[in-house]
C-alpha distance (Angstrom), angle and dihedral (degrees) to the residues before:
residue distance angle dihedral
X1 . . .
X2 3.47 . .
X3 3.38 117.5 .
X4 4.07 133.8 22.2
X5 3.84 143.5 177.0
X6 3.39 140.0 -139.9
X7 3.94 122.1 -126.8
X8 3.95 119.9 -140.1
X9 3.85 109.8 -84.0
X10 3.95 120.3 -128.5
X11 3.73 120.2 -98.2
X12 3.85 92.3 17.5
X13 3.41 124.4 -178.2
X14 3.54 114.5 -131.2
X15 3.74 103.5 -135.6
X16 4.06 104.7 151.6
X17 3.56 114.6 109.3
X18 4.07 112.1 -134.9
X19 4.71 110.0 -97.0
X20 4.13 92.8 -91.2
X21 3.92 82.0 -138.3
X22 3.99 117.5 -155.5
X23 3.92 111.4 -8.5
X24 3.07 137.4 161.5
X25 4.16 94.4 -135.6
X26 3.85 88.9 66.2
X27 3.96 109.3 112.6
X28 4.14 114.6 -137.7
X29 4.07 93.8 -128.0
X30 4.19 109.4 -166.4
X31 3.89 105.1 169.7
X32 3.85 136.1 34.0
X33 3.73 95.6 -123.4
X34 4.11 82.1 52.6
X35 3.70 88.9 55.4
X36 4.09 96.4 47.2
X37 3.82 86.1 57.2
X38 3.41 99.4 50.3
X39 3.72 91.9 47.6
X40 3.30 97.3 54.4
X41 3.98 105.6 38.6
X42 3.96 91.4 45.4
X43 4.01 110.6 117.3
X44 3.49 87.6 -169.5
X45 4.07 121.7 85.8
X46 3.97 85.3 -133.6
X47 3.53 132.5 76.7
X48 4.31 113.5 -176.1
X49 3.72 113.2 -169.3
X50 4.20 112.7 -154.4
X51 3.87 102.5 -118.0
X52 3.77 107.5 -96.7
X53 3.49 91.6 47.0
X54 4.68 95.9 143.1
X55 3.59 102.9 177.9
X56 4.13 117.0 -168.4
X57 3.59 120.0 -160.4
X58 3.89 125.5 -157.5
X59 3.77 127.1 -146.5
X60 3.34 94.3 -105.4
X61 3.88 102.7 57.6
X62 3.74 116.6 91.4
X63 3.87 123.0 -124.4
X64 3.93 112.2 -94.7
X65 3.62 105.7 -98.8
X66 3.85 111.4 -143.2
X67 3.93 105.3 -167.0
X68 4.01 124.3 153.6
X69 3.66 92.5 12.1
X70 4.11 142.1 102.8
X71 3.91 116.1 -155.4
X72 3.39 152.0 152.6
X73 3.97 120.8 -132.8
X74 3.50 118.0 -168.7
X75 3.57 153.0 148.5
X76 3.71 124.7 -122.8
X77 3.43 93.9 -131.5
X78 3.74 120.1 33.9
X79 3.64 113.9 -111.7
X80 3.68 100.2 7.0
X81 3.93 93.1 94.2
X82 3.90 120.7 71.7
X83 3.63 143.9 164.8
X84 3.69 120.9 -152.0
X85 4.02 132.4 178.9
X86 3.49 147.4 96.1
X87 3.95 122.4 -76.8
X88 3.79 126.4 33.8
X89 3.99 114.6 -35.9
X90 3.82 95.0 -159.1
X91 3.48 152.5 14.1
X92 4.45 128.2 -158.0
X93 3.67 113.0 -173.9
X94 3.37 152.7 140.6
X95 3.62 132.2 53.2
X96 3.47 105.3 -68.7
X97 3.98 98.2 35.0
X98 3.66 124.1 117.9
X99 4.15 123.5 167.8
X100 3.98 120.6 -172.0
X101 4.03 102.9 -169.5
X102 3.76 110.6 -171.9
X103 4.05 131.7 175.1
X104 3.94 88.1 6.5
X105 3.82 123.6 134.2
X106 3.73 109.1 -153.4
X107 4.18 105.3 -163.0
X108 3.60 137.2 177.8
X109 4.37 101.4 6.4
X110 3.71 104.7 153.6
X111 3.95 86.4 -166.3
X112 3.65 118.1 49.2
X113 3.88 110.3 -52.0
X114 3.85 93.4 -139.9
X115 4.20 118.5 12.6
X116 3.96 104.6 -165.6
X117 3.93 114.5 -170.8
X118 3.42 109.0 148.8
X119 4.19 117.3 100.6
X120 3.76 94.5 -119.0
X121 3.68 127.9 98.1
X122 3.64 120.5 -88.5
X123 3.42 135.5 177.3
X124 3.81 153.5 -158.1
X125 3.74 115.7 -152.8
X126 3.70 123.9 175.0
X127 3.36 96.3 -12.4
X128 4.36 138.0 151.4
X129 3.61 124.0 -143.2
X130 3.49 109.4 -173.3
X131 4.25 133.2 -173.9
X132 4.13 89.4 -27.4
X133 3.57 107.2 166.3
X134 3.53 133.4 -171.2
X135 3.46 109.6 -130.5
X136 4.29 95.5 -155.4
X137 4.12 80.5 52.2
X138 3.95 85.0 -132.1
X139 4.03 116.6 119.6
X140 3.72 139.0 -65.1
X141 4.21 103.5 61.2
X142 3.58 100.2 164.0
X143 3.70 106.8 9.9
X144 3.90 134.5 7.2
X145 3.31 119.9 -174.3
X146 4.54 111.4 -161.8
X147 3.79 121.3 -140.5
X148 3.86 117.2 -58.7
X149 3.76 98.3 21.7
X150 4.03 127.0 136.3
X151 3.66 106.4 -147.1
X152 4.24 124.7 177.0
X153 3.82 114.1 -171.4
X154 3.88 113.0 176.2
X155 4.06 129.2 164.6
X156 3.50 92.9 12.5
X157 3.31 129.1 143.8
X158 4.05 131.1 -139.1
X159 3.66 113.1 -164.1
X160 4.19 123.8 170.8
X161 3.57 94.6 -19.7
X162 4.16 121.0 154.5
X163 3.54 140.1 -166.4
X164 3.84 127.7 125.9
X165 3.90 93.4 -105.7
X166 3.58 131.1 16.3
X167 4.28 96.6 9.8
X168 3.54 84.1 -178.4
X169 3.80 114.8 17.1
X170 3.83 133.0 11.8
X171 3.68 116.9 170.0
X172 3.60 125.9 174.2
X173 4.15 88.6 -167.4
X174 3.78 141.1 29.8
X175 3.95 112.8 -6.7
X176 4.01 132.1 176.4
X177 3.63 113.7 168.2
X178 4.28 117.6 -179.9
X179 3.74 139.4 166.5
X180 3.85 91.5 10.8
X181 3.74 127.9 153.4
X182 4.41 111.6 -149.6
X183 4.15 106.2 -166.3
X184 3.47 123.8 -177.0
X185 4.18 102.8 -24.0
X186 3.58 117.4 169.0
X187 4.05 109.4 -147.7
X188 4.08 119.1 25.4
X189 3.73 109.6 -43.8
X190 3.69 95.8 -145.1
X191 3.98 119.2 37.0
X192 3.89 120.7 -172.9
X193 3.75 126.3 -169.9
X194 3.72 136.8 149.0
């Protein structure tokens, strides 16, 4: 038993925005530090990032923190955007934050990937989490979603991911999860508490 997928949920909410494709409003992103400007100076409530957009993060930068703020990151062609590096890659909070992530492979955290603890929707759409680990072997390798959150992850994918509990999702609020592929995870994929 190595590998499983979710089925679509009833009554689900729709929440993935469409691949933008080529465009010329995509930005070409290179370094992690690049990346945590441009999230936080954008006016707009949608970040594109130009396929072939590989972004490596060192141990000593600190997640992106995305607090008082609603927007979509994405890359213009599914798949062909990643971020890979130690650490935690981001961070959603506060009341008023909200992050849709779509087409982005998060690889190689050894915190959570993504931390979401604010009490607005977010989402995970297309995405690849790939051989996250977390390093304290405890729960929450790819994603961990904190008390009160509401959380949709669909056609994902969860490939060589560890943690005791929850080596690819632990939420402690709101979770739908459809049309997502779990390969090779060592600890429960999905942990629920609350």
């Amino acid at each position: 038993f190595l590998s499983w997928s979710l089925p679509v949920t009833t009554a689900q909410e729709v929440i993935c925005p469409p691949e933008p494709g080529i465009t010329t409003s995509c930005v070409k992103i290179t370094s992690f530090a690049s990346l945590l400007e441009k999230v936080l100076s954008t006016t707009e409530n949608e970040l594109i990032l130009c396929a072939g957009s590989h972004i490596i993060k060192t141990e000593n930068e600190n997640p992106i923190e995305i607090t008082s703020k609603v927007i979509s990151i994405q890359c213009a062609i599914y798949g062909e955007c990643s971020i890979t590096g130690p650490g935690r890659h981001f961070f959603v909070g506060g009341m008023s934050s909200s992050a849709i992530f779509s087409g982005i492979s998060f690889i190689g955290a050894t915190e959570s990937a993504v931390v979401v603890a604010s009490p607005l929707k977010s989402a995970f759409c297309h995405c690849v989490f790939n051989s996250n680990v977390k390093k304290d072997g405890k729960q929450g390798a790819s994603i961990y979603a904190r008390a009160s959150t509401d959380i949709v992850v669909q056609y994902c994918t969860f490939e060589n991911n560890n943690a005791l509990k929850g080596s690819c999702i632990t939420s402690v609020g709101r979770l739908e999860v459809s049309h997502c592929n779990f390969i090779e995870n060592e600890g429960a994929s999905i942990y629920m508490r609350g």
